[in-house]
C-alpha positions in Angstrom: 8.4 37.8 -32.7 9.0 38.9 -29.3 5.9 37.4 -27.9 7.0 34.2 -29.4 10.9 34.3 -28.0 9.2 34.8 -24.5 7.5 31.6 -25.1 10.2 29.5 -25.9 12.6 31.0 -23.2 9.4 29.8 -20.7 9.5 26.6 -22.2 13.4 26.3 -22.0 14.0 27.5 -18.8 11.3 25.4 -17.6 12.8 22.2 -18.9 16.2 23.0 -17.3 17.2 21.7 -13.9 16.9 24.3 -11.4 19.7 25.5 -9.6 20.4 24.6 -5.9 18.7 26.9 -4.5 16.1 27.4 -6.6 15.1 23.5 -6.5 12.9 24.5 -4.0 11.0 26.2 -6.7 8.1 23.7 -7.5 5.8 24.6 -10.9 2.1 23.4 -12.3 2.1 24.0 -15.7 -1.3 23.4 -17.9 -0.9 23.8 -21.6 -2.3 19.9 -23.1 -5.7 19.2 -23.5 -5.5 16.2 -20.9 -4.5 18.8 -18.5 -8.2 20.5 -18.5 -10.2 17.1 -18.0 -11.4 18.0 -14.5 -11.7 21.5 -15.1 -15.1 23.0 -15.4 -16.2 24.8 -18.4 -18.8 27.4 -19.3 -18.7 29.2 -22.1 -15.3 28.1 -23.0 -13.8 25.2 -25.0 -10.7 23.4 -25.2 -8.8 22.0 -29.0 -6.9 19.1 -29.6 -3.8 21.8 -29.4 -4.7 22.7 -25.5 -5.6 26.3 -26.8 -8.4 27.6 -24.9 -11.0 29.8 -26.4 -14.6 31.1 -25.8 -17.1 28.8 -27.2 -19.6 29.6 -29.9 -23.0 30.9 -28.7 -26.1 28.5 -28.8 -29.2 30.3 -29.6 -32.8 28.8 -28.0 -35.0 28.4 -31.0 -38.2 27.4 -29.5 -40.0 26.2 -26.7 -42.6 23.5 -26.3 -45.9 23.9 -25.0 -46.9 21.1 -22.3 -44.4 18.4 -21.9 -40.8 18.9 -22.2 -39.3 16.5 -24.4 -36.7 14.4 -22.6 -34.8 13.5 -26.1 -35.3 15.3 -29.7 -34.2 12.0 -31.5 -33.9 13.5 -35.3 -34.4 16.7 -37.7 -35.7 17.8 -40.9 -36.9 20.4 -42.7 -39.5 20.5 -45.9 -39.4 22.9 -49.0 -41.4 25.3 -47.3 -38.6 26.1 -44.5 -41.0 23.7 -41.8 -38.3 22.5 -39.2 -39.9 18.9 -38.2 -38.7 18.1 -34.9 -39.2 13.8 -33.8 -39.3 13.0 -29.7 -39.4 10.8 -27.3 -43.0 12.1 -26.3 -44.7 10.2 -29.9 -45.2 13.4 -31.5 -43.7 15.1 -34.2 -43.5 18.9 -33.7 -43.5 21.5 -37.0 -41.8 24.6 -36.7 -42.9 27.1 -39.1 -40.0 29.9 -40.8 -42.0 32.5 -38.0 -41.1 30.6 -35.2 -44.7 29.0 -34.7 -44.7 25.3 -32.7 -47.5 23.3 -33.7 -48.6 19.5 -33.4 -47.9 17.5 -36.7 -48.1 14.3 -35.7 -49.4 12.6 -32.7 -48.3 8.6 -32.4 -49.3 5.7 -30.2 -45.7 4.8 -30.6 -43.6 6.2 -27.4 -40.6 7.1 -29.6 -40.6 9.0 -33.0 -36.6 7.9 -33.7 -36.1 9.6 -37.1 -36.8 11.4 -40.0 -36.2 12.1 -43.4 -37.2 14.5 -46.5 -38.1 13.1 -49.7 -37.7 15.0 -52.9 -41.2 16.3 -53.1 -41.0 17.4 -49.5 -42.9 15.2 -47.7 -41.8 13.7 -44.0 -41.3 10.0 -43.0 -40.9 9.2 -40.1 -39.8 6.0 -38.2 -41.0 5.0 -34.9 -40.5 2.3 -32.0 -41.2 -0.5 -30.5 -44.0 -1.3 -32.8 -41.5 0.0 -35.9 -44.0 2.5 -37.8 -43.6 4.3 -40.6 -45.5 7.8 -40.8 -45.8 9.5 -43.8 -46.3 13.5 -43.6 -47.5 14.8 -47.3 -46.6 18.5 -48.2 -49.6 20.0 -47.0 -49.1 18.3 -43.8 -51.4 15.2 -43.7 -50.0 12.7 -42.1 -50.8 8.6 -42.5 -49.6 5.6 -41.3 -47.1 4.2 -44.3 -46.5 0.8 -42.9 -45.9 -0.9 -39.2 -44.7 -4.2 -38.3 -41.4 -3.7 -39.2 -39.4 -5.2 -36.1 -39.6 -2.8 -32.6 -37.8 -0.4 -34.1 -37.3 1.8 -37.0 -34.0 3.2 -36.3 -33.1 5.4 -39.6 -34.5 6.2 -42.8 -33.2 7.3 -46.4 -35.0 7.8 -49.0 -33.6 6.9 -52.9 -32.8 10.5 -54.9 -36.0 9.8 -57.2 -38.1 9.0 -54.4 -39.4 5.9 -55.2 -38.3 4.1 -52.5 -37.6 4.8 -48.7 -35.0 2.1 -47.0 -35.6 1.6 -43.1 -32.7 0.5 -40.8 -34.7 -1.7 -37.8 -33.9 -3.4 -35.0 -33.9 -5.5 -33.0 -33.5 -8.7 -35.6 -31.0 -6.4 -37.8 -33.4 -6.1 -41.1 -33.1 -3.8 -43.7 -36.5 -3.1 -45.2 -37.5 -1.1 -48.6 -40.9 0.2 -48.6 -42.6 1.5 -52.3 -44.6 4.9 -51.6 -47.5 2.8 -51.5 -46.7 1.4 -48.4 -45.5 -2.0 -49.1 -42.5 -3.1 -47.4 -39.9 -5.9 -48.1 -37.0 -7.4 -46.8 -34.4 -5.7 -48.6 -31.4 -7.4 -46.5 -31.4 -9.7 -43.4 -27.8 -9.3 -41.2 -26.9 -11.4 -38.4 -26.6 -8.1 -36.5 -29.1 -6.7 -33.4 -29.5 -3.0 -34.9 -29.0 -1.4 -38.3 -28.6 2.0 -36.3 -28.1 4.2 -39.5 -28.8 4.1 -43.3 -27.2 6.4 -45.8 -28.0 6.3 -49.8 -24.7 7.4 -52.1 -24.5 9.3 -55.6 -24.4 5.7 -57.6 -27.1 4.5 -55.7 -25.8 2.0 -53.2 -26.8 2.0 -50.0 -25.2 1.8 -46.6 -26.1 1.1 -43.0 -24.4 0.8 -39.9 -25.1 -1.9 -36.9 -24.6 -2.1 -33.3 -23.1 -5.7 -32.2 -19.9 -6.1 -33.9 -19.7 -2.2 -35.3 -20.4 -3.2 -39.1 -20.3 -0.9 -41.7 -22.5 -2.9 -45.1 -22.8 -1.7 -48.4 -25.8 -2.6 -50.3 -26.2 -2.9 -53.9 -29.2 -2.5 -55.9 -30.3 -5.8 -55.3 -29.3 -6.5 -52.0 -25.8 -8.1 -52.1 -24.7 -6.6 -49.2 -20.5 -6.6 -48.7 -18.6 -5.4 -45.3 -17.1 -2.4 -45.8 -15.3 -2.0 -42.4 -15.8 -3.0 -38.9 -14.9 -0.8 -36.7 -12.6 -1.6 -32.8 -16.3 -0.3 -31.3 -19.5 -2.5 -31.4 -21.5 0.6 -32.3 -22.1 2.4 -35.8 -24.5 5.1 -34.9 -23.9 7.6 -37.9 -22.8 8.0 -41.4 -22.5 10.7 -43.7 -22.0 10.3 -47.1 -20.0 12.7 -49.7 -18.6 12.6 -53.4 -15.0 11.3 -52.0 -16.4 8.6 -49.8 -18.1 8.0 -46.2 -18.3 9.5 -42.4 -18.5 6.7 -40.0 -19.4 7.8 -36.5 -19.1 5.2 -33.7 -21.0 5.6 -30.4 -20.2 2.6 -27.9 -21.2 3.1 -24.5 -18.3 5.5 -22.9 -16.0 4.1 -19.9 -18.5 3.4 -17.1 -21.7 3.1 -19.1 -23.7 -0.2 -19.2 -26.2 -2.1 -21.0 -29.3 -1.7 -20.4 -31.6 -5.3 -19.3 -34.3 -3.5 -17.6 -38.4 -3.5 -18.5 -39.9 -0.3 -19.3 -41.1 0.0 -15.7 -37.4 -0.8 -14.1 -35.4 1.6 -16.7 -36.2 4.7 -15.2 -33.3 4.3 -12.7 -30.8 4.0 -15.6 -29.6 7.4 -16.5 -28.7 8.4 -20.4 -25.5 10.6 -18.9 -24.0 6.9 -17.8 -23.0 6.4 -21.2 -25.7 4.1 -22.5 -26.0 2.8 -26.3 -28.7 4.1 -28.5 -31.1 0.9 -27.6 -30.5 1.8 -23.9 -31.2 5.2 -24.4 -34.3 4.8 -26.3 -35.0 2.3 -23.4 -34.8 4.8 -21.2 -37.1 7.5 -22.5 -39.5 4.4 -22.5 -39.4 3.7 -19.2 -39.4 7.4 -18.0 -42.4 8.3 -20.0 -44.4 5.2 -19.4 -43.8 5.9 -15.9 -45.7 9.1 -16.3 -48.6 7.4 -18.8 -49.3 4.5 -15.5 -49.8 7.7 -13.2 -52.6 9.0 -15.5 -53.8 5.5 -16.9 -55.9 3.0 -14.6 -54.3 0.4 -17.0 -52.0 0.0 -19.6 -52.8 -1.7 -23.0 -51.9 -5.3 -23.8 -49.8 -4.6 -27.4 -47.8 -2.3 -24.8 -46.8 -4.6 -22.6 -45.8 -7.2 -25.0 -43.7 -4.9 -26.7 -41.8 -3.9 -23.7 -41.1 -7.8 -22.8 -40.1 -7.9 -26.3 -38.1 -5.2 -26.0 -36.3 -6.3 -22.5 -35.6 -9.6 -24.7 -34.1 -7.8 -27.4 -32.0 -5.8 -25.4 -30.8 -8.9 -23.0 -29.6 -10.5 -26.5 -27.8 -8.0 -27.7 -25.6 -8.0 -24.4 -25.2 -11.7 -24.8 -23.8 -11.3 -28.4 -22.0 -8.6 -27.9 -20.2 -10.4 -25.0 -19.5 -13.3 -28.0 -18.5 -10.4 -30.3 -15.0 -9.1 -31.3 -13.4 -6.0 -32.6 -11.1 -5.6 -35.6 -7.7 -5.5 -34.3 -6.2 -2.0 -35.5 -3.0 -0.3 -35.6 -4.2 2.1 -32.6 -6.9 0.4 -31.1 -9.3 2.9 -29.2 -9.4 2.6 -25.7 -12.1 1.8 -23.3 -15.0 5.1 -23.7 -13.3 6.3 -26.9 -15.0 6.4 -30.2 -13.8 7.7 -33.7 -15.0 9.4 -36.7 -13.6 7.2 -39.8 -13.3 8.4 -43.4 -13.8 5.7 -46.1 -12.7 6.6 -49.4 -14.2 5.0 -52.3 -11.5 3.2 -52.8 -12.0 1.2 -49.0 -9.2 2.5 -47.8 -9.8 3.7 -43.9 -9.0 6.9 -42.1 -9.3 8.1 -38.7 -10.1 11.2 -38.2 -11.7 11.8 -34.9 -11.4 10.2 -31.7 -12.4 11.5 -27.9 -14.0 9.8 -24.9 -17.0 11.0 -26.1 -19.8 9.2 -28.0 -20.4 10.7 -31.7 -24.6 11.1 -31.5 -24.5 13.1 -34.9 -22.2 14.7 -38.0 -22.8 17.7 -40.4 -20.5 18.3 -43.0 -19.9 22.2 -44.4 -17.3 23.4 -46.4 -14.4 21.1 -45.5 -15.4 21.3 -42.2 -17.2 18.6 -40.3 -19.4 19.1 -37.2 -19.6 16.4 -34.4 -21.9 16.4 -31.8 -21.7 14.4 -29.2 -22.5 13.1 -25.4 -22.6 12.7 -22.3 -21.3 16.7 -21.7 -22.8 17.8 -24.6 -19.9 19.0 -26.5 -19.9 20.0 -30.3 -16.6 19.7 -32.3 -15.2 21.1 -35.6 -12.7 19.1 -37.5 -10.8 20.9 -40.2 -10.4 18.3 -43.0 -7.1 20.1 -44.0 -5.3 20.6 -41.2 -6.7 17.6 -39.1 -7.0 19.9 -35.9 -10.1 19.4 -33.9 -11.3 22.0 -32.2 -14.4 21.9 -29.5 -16.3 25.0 -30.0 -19.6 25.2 -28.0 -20.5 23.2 -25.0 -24.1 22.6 -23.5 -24.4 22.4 -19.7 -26.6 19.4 -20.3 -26.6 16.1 -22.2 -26.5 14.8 -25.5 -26.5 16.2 -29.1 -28.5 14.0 -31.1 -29.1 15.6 -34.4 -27.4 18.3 -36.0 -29.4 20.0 -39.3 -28.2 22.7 -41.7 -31.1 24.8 -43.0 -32.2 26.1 -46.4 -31.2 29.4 -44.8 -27.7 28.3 -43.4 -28.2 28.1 -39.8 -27.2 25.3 -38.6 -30.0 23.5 -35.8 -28.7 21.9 -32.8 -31.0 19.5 -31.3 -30.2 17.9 -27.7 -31.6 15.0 -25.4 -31.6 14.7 -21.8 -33.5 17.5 -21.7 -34.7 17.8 -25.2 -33.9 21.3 -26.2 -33.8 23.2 -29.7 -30.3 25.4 -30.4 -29.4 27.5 -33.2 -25.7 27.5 -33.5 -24.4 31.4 -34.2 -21.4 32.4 -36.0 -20.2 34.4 -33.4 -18.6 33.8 -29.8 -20.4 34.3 -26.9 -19.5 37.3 -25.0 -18.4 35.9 -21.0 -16.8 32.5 -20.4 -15.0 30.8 -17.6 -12.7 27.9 -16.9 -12.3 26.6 -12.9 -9.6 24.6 -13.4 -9.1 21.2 -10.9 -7.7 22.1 -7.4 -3.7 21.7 -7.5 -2.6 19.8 -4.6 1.4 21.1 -3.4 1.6 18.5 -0.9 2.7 21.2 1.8 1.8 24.5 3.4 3.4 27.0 0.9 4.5 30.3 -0.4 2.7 31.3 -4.1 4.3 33.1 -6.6 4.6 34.2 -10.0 1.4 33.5 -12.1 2.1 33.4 -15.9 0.4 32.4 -19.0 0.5 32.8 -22.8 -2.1 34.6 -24.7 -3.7 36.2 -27.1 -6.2 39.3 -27.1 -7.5 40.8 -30.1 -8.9 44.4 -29.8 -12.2 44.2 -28.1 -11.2 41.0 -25.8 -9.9 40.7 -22.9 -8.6 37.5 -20.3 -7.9 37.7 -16.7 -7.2 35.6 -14.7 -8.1 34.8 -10.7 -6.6 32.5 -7.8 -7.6 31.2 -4.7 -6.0 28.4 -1.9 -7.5 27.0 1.0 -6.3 23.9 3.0 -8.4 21.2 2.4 -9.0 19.1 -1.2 -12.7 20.4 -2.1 -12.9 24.0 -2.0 -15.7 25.3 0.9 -15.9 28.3 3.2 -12.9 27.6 4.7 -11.3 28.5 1.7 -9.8 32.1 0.8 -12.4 34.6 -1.8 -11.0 34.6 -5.2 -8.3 37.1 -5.6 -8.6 40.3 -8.1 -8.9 39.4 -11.8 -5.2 39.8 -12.8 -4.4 40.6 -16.2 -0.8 41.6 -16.5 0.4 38.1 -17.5 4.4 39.8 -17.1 3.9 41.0 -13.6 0.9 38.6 -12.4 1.7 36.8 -9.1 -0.5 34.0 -7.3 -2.4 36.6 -4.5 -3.6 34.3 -2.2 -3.2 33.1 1.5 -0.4 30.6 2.2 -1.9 27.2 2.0 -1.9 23.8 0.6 -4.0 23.1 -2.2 -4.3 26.6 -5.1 -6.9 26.9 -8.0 -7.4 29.0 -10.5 -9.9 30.7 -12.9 -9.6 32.3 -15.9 -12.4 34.8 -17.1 -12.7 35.5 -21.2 -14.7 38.4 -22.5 -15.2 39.7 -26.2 -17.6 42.3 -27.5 -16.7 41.8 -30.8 -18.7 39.1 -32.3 -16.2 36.9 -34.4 -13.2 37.0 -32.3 -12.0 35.7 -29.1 -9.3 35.2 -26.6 -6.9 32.1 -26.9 -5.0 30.7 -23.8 -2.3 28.8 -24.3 -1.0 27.9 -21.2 -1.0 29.0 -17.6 1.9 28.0 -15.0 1.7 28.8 -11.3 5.1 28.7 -9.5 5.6 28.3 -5.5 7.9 27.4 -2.7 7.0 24.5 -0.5 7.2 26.2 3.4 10.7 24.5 4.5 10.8 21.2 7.0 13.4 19.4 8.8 14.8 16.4 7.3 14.1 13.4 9.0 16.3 10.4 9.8 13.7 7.9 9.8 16.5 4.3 10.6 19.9 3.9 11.7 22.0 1.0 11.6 24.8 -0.2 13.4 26.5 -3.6 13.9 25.3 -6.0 17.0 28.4 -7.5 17.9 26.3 -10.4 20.8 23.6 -10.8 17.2 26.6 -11.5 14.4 29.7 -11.7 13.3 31.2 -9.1 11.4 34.0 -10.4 8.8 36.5 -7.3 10.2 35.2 -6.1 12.8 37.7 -3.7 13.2 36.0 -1.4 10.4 32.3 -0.8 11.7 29.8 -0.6 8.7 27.1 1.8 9.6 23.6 2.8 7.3 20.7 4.5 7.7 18.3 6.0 5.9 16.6 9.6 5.9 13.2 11.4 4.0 12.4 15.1 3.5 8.9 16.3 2.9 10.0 18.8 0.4 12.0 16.5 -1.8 15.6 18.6 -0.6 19.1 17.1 -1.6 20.1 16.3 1.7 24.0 16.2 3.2 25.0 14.0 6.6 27.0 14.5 9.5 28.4 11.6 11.5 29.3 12.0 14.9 30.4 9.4 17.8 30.1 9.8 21.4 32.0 6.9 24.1 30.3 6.0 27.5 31.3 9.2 30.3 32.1 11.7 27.5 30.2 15.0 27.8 30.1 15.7 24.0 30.1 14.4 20.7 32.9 13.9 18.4 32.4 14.3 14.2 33.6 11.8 12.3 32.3 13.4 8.7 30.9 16.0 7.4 28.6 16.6 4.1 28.3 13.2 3.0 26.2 12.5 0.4 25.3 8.7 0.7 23.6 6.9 3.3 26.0 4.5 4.4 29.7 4.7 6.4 32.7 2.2 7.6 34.8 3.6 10.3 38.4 2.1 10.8 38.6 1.8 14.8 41.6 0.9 15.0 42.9 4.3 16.3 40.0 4.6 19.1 39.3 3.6 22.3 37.2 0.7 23.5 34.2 1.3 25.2 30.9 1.5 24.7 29.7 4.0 21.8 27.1 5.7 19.9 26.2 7.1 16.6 24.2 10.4 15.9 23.7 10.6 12.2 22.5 14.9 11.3 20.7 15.4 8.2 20.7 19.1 6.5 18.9 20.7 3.5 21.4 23.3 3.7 22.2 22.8 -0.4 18.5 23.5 -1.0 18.2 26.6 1.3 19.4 30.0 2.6 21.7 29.5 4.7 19.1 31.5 7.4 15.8 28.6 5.9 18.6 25.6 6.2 16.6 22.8 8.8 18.3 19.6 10.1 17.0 16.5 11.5 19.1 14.0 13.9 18.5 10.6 15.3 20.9 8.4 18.1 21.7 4.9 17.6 21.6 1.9 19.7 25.1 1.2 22.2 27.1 -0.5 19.8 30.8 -1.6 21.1 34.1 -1.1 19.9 36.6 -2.9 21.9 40.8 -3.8 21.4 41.3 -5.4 24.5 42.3 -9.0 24.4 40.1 -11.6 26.1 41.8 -13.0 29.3 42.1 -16.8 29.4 43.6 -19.0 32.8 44.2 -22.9 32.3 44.9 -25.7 33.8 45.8 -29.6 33.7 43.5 -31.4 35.9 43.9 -35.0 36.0 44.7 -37.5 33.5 42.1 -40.2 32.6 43.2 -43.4 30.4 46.7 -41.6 29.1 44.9 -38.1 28.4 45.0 -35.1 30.0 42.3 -33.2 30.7 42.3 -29.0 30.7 40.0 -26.8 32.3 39.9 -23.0 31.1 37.9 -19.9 31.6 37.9 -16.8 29.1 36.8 -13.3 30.0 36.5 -10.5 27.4 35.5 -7.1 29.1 33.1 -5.6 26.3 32.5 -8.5 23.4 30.8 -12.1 23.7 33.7 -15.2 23.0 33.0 -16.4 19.3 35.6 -19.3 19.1 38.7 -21.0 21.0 41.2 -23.5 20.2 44.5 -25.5 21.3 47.2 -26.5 20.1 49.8 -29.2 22.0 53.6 -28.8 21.4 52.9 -26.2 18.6 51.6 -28.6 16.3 47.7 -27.5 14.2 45.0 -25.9 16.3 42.2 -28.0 17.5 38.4 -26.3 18.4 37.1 -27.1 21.4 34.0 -25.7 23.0 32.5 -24.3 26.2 31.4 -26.5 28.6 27.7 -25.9 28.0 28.8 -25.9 24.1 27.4 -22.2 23.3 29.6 -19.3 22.6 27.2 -16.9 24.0 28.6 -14.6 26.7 31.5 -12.7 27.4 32.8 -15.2 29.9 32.9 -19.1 28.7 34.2 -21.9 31.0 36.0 -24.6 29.0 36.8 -28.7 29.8 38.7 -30.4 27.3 40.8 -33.8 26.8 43.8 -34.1 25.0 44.5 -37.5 23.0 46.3 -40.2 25.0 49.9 -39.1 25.5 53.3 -40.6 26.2 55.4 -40.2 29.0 57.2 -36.4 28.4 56.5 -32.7 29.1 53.7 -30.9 27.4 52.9 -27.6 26.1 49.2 -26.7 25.6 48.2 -23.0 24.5 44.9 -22.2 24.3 43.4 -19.4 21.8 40.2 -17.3 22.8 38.6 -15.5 20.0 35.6 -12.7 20.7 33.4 -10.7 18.5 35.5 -7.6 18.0 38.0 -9.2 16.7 40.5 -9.7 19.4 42.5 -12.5 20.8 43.9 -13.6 23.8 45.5 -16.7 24.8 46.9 -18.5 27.7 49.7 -22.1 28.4 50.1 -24.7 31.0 53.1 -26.9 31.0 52.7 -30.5 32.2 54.4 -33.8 32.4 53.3 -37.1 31.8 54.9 -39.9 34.2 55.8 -43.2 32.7 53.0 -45.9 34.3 54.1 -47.9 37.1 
């Protein structure tokens, strides 16, 4: 109870804002599984919950003599306890109970791609890309069963009598049945490129799985074949069948991957970890190990060649269609690189229960638990049927697994590809692990400190945990060593050198061999080394560029950043032409914008200094500020200073001459008015109000005989006025 009330107080005071001075407080907290994706793992997985634990141990069963197998494609085992093992190398290995490797089966064939165990124990085998059938009796003989059958023999599934064997081909999509004499039919033809997998059920229908348009068929007796689901990926690679219904496992190339269009000869640049399809990865094993044949072979043999053209074809129309293809639109529709694990019942209903950006190579079901393996990291999951939690529980530090196998004996056989390596997986934990988790960027130089994290470590376990910082992105020499393994998560702080970027690394040990630690979360909490706000723009009003609407109330803005994301206050201060110091107008405002009334100030010739200060964020003794100066701007009250004069008179109209002066702002407008009646405009001589001095010449309209009054009215840009009046009289005409 108390470790569980620490927990949520974390949690709460973590989704709290911080106090003011505490804002500064910045925190990188890990706890959901996305937050591990670019850590790197050994010997430690991650579940669905974001719980970390140590992985459980693989076991190497066996090593091959000569070659190395690049992929073990499939796995099966006889009555006698014989693991059969099928490669990419065209043999078939047997593995006697002793641990003995022996040669079973030696093909022409490049690729032995599956393999299945009849009731009286025998072996068949399917092959590619001249699409073989091998038959392996009880005593070990082996014979060719039948060939012909398309490029590629992708799965096999014998009926529970084992009268009949069903293989899954590609690349025309057939489904054949072959009699244990050898003979083989067309049992169904689809439209599809592969039938990838084939799986027989307790009544006796049959199902298979295609790559193209991710079809899931069920098969009757006769061959009436009926869509059971199609699936949001183009590829079926794996089914499982069980009394309440069927495992579909999808395997469409991950984010990143491509198809494959190359000859056996250009393949070999295509790697398998690029997320391939099963054609493309059986592709590329051709190429790579026809690449080593043509180093030992003076030439190659005819059938071999056309088979590989065949093949390029094959694998060039499948991209084409699946181009044309589409996807059955779905609630929640996986995203590009994932695939699923779906759960048919036998009443067609559908259920997803599985799904990572992973590609599911192979399922093994075991009491309510399923196992997935899958690639391109060579992870193997458990999913708990009853609680729906997934768990990853071992990792390989290479490839794919392809074929998972539960012995007579209740081991369960792990085999991989990319290399091609034999596992057994052990019911215990393996005894070291350690996560490097991604390097934490803090944007600034800065103080580290508390390091915390929830766990838990049963008797004979322990977890530490380690830090280290350095200041540039991708940890090298420059770097600081790792700090002492910490392992008081109460008092743990981050030991390192002040820095940038920090990382950590947690350590899991367990002498005990069915229990392990469990992480649940690590936060790392620092302070960000203080800087200065800066004012980066300051604005204030051009009175010779606009005019303001009152410009007797100055609007001023500007705007202001701070590298460590403070809550910044202003200062505004003012300083006139010939004065020795600034004057405040504010203090602690908290926008970035201002109108001063200056109507109480002097005219003259001004500026603005606008101070910015983290003091809210900060002891009062860390507190930084950052200024900036404006432009001149003006502020002015005195009155522009007009003189006019009547001239002469020309046809009955007077004409005025004027000049306007305004000491500090440009003249904006004028005007006249004669014997007080409405104002007319009139405008400068060269007829642009552009300076702070403007001439003016001017007619009025043809007047009697009388005295006149004319005032004219000078406007400028800071809002004052100024005016000046002649008096004149107009003589009666001769």
């Amino acid at each position: 109870m108390v470790r569980f009330s620490h927990l949520l107080a974390v949690l709460i005071l973590g989704s709290l804002p911080l106090a003011s001075q505490a804002a500064k407080v910045k925190v990188w907290h890990q706890q959901k599984p996305g937050d591990f994706e670019k850590a790197r793992f050994q010997q430690i997985v991650v579940s669905t919950e974001g719980v970390l634990r140590l992985s459980r141990q693989f076991k190497p069963l066996t090593a091959f003599s000569g070659s190395t197998p690049g992929y073990i494609w499939d796995l099966a085992e006889d009555r006698a306890g014989n693991l059969y093992v099928a490669t990419d190398l065209g043999k078939i290995f047997k593995i006697s109970p002793q641990g003995k490797t022996t040669v079973a089966y030696s093909a022409e064939d490049q690729q032995i791609l599956c393999l299945t165990t009849a009731p009286d124990g025998s072996i068949y085998a399917g092959t590619g890309p001249a699409g073989r059938v091998i038959h392996l009796d009880p005593q070990g003989q082996a014979r060719q069963l039948c060939e012909g059958l398309g490029s590629y023999v992708w799965s096999l599934a014998v009926d529970p009598r084992g009268e009949n064997l069903y293989a899954g081909t590609g690349p025309k999509g057939v489904l054949y049945k072959i009699t244990s004499a050898g003979k083989a039919t067309v049992f169904y033809k689809s439209k599809q490129d592969h039938l990838l997998c084939v799986a027989l059920g307790p009544d006796g229908q049959i199902y298979t799985g295609t790559d193209k348009n991710g079809l899931v068929y069920r098969l009757d007796s006769k061959g009436k074949a009926f869509v059971l689901y199609q699936a949001p990926q183009a590829e079926i690679r794996t089914l499982l069948v069980n009394d309440d219904g069927l495992y579909v496992g999808t395997s469409s190339p991950t984010k990143g991957g491509k198809r494959s269009t190359s000859s056996f000869t250009g393949a070999e640049s295509l790697s398998a970890s690029s997320g391939q399809s099963r054609a493309d990865m059986v592709l590329t094993a051709q190429a790579k190990n026809t690449k080593k044949r043509l180093a030992e072979e003076s030439r190659r043999e005819p059938d071999r060649s056309t088979a590989a053209e065949a093949s390029k074809a094959s694998s060039e129309s499948s991209k084409d269609e699946e181009k044309k293809g589409t996807a059955a639109s779905a609630p929640s529709e996986p995203s590009a690189g994932e695939n699923s694990i779906y759960h048919i019942a036998t009443d067609g209903t559908v259920r997803e229960i599985f799904r990572e950006k992973v590609m599911v190579l192979s399922m093994l079901r075991q009491n309510k638990r399923l196992f997935v393996g899958t690639g391109m990291d060579g992870q193997l999951f458990e999913v708990n049927e009853t609680t729906r939690e997934t768990s990853e529980i071992a990792r390989l530090d290479h490839g794919q697994i392809l074929s998972l196998l539960r012995r007579a004996d209740g081991s369960i056989v792990v085999a991989t590809g990319n290399p091609g390596k034999l596992y057994v997986l052990e019911d215990r934990f393996a005894t070291r692990g350690t996560l490097t988790s991604e390097v934490h960027d803090a944007k600034l130089i800065s103080k580290w400190g508390s390091l915390r994290w929830q766990a838990e470590t049963p008797e004979g376990t322990t977890l530490t945990i380690a830090v280290r910082t350095g200041n540039v992105a991708e940890p090298d020499e420059t770097w600081s060593e790792w700090s002492a393994e910490q392992s008081d998560r109460e008092k743990a702080i981050i030991a390192a050198t002040t820095a940038r970027f920090v990382q950590y690394r947690v350590t899991m040990t367990s002498t005990v061999a069915n229990k392990t630690p469990a992480l649940r979360g690590v936060t790392l909490r620092y302070m960000n080394t203080n800087q200065a706000p800066e004012i980066t723009r300051v604005e204030v009003p051009n009175l010779d560029a606009t005019n303001l609407e009152n410009p007797k109330k100055l609007k001023f803005k500007w705007s202001a950043t701070d590298a460590n994301e403070d809550e910044v206050t202003y200062s505004l201060f003012v300083r006139k032409d010939g004065w020795k110091n600034w004057v405040q107008l504010e203090d602690d405002l908290d926008k970035t914008e201002y109108e001063w009334d200056t109507t109480t100030t002097p005219s003259g010739i001004y500026q603005l200094k606008v101070v910015a200060s983290d003091r809210k964020d900060n002891p009062e003794g860390d507190a930084l500020s950052g200024s900036r100066i404006s432009v001149p701007f003006v502020v002015s009250h005195t009155p522009p200073t007009v003189e006019i004069k009547a001239s002469t008179i020309e046809d009955g109209r007077v004409v005025l001459e004027a000049t306007a002066t305004s000491p500090l702002a440009r003249i904006t407008a004028a005007s006249y008015a004669l014997n007080g009646k409405k104002w007319v405009n009139v405008f400068p001589t060269d007829e642009l109000f552009d300076s702070k001095s403007e001439r003016f010449k001017f007619k009025t309209q043809a007047l009697k005989p009388g005295t006149y009054v004319v005032v004219l009215r000078v406007r400028d840009a800071a809002g004052n006025t100024g005016s000046s009046d002649v008096v004149f009289t107009v003589q009666p005409r001769p």
